[in-house]
Residue, then its C-alpha position, 0 to 999 in steps of 0.5 A: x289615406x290619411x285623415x284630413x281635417x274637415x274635407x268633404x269626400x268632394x273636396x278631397x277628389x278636387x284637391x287629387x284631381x287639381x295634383x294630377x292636373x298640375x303633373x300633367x303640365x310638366x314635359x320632361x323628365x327633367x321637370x317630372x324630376x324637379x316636381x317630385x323632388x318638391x314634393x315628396x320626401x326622398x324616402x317617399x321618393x324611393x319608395x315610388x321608384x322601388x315599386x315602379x322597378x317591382x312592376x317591370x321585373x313582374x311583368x318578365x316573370x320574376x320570382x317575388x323573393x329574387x325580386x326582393x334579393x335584386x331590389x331590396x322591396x319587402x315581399x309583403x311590397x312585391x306582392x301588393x304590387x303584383x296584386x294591383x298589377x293585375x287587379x288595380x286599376x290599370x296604371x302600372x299596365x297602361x304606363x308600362x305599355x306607354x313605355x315599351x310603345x315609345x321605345x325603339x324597336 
């Protein structure tokens, strides 16, 4: 994480938690769209959408290199998220199985 200029450990939780907050409020998919968009670079964006494409060929059981041969996602990129996959702190996993509950069987 990057250094900011005098903010307390405190203050850098509430600036996160007041983020996460205002993530919260959106609805759609459509309002998710528009915010990140806002948000982030479209490179920072790519990157989030990679990583998150990583987690579901993960759990299927893909090879790291055919993952880098589909995706284009470094290696070094698959295996950092596979490592927080199973030793993070349970988000990929938790909106992933949020995911497959909302489908359709």
């Amino acid at each position: 994480m990057k250094e900011h200029r005098a903010l307390t450990p405190r203050q850098e939780v509430l600036a996160e938690r007041a983020l996460f907050s205002a993530i919260l409020t959106l609805r759609s998919v459509e309002e998710c769209r528009s915010f990140f968009r806002d948000l982030c670079t479209p490179a920072e964006l790519q990157a989030l959408a990679d990583r998150w494409a990583v987690v579901a060929l993960l759990q299927q059981g893909v090879p790291y290199r055919e993952i880098y041969k589909q995706t284009g996602v470094s290696v070094t990129t698959v295996g950092r998220v596979a490592r927080y996959l199973t030793n993070g702190n349970g988000g990929y996993t938790l909106a992933a199985a949020r995911l497959k509950e909302q489908r359709p069987s």
